[in-house]
C-alpha positions as CSV (number, residue, x, y, z in Angstrom):
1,X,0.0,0.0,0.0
2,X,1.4,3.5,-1.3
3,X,0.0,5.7,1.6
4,X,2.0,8.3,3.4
5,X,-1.0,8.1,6.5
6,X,-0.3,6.4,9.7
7,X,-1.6,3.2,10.7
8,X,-3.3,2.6,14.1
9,X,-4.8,-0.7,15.5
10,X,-7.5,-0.6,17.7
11,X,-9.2,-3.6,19.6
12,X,-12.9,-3.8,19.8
13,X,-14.6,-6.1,21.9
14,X,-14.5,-10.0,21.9
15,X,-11.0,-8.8,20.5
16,X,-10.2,-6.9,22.9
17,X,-11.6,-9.0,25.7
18,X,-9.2,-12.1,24.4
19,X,-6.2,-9.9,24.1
20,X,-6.4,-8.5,27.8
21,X,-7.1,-11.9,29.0
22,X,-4.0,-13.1,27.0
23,X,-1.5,-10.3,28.6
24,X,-2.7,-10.8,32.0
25,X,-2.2,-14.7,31.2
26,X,1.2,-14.1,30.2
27,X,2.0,-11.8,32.6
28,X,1.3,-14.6,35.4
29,X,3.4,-16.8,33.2
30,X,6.3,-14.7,33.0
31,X,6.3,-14.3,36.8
32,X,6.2,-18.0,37.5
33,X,9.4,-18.2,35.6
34,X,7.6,-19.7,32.7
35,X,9.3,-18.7,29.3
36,X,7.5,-20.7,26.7
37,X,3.9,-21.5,26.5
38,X,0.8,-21.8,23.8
39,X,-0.2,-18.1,25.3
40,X,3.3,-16.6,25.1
41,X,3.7,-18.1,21.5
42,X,0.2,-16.7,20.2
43,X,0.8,-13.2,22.2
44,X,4.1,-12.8,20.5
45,X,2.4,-13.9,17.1
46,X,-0.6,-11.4,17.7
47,X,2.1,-8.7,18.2
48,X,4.5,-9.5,15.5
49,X,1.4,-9.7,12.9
50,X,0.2,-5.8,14.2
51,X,3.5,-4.8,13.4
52,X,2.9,-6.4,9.9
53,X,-0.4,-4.6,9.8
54,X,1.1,-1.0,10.9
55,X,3.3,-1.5,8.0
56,X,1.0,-2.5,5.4
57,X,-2.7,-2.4,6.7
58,X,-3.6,-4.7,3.6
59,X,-1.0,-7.6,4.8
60,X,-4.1,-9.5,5.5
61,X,-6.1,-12.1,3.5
62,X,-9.2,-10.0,1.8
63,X,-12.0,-11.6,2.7
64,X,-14.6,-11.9,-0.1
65,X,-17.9,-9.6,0.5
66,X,-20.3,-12.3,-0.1
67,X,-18.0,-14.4,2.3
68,X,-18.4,-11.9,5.2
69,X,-21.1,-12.8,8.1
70,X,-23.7,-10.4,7.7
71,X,-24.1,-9.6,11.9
72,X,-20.2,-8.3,11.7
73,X,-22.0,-5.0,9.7
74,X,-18.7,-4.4,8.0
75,X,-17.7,-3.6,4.3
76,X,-14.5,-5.3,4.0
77,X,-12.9,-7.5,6.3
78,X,-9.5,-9.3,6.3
79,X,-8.2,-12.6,8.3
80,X,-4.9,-13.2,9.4
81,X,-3.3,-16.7,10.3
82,X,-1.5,-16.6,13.9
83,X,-0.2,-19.8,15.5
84,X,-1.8,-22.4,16.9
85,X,-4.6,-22.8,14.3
86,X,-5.8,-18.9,15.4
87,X,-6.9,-16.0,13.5
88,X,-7.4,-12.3,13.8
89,X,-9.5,-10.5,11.7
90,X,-9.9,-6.6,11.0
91,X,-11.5,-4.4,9.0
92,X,-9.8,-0.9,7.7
93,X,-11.6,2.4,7.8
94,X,-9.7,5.6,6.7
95,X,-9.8,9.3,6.5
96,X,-7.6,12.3,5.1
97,X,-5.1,12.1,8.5
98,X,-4.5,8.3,9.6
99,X,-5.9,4.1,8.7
100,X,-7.6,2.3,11.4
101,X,-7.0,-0.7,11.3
102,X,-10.1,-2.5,13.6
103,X,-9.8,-6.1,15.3
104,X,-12.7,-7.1,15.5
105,X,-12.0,-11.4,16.6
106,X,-8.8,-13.1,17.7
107,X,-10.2,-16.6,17.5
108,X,-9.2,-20.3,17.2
109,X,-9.9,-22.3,14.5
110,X,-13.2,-23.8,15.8
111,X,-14.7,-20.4,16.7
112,X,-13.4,-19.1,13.2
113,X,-15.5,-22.0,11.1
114,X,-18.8,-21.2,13.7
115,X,-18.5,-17.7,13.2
116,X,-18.3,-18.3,9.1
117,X,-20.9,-21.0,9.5
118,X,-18.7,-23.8,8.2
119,X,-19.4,-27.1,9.2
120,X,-17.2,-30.6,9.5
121,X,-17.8,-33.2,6.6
C-alpha cells in the first residue's frame, strides 16, 4: 500500500476482551518463571502480525464480500493466520489524517469455522 497516512490498530470487543485476557495470562506466566507456552507463543504472534499490519494495513487475506457474516455490519474485512490454528480479523476504515486498522476477533480455528458458519464433513 502506497499511503503516506499512519496506521493505528484498535481492539474492539471480543477482541479486545481475548487480548487482555491473553496479557494478563502471560504476565502470570512470565512471573512463574515460565518462558514458553501456547499463550506466550500466540501473544508474540498477535504482536508480530500488528507490526505487519502497521506496516502494510492490507497484509491480510481480503475476505470476499459475499463471504463476510452479515451480523459483523462491516464492508470489507480481512483474516490473518496466527499460531496455533488462530486467526485475527480486522476491517480498515480511513480518512484524510491516519488508517484504522479495527480487530474485530482473535479466535481459534473452531470459533473461526462457527463464526463463518462452516461445518465438519
Amino acid at each position: 500500500m502506497n499511503d503516506a497516512r499512519p496506521t493505528r490498530i484498535v481492539f474492539l470487543d471480543q477482541a479486545k476482551e481475548e487480548f487482555e485476557q491473553l496479557n494478563k495470562m502471560v504476565g502470570s506466566q512470565a512471573s512463574d518463571g515460565v518462558k514458553n507456552s501456547e499463550e506466550i507463543r500466540l501473544l508474540k504472534s498477535i504482536n508480530q502480525k500488528v507490526g505487519l499490519i502497521k506496516s502494510n494495513p492490507l497484509y491480510g487475506n481480503n475476505i470476499p464480500k459475499q463471504l463476510i457474516p452479515r451480523g459483523l455490519n462491516v464492508t470489507n474485512l480481512f483474516r490473518v493466520e496466527l499460531t496455533g490454528y488462530w486467526r485475527m480479523l480486522y476491517t480498515l476504515r480511513g480518512n484524510e489524517v491516519e488508517v484504522v486498522a479495527i480487530v474485530l476477533y482473535l479466535v481459534d480455528h473452531k470459533e473461526y469455522d462457527k463464526l463463518f458458519g462452516y461445518r465438519k464433513k
